[in-house]
N, C-alpha and C positions, 0 to 999 in steps of 0.2 A: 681435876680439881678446878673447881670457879675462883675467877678472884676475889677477895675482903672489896667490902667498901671501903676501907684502908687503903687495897692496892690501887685502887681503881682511883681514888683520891691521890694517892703521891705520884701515880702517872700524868693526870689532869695538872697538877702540881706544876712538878716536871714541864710541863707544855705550856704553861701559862705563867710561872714565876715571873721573867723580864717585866710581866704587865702589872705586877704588884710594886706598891711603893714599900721602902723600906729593904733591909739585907735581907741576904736568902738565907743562912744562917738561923738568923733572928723569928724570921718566919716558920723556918721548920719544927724552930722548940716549943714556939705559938701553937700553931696548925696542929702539929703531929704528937708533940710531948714528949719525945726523943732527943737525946745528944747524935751531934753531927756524925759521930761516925757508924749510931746505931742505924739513922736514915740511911749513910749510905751503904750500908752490910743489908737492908732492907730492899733498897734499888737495885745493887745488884744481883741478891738473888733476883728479882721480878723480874729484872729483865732476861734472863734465862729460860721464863714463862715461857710457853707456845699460846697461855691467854692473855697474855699480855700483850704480844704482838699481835692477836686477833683484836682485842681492845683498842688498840691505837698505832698503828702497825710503821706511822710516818714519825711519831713522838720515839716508839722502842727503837726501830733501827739508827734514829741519831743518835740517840744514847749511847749505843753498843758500839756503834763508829769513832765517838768520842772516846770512848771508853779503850776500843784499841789501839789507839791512837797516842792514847797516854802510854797504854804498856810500853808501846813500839818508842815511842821519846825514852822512856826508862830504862829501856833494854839499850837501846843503840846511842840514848845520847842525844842531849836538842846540837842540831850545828845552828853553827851562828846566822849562817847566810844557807837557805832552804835553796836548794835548786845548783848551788855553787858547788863544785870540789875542788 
């Protein structure tokens, strides 16, 4: 399956938001028409794409890095001092 010019947009998104002025929030409801958590129920399936990551392969694996990244804080707990036991 190819991606929407939707996907292909909320990736480019994705990769370029920092350089927009204005919340990213704010943005998304603008741009996309979507509430925050339908974007990111959207992002996350796309990132699970294999066109996705042919589409922009340095944008998707940050994501997914982010992404577990968060699990692994949730599951285990943020410590206060990283690197300390």
């Amino acid at each position: 399956m190819q991606l929407t010019a939707r996907d292909r947009h909320i990736i480019d998104f994705e990769r370029e938001w920092c350089l927009v002025s204005g919340r990213k929030m704010s943005e998304v409801r603008v741009r996309f028409g979507m509430s925050t958590s339908s974007y990111y129920r959207a992002l996350c399936r796309l990132l699970e794409r294999p066109e996705a990551l042919s589409y922009d392969p340095l944008t998707v694996k940050r994501l997914r890095r982010r992404r577990e990244q968060a699990r692994r804080d949730r599951i285990e707990g943020r410590r206060a001092h990283r690197g300390r036991r």
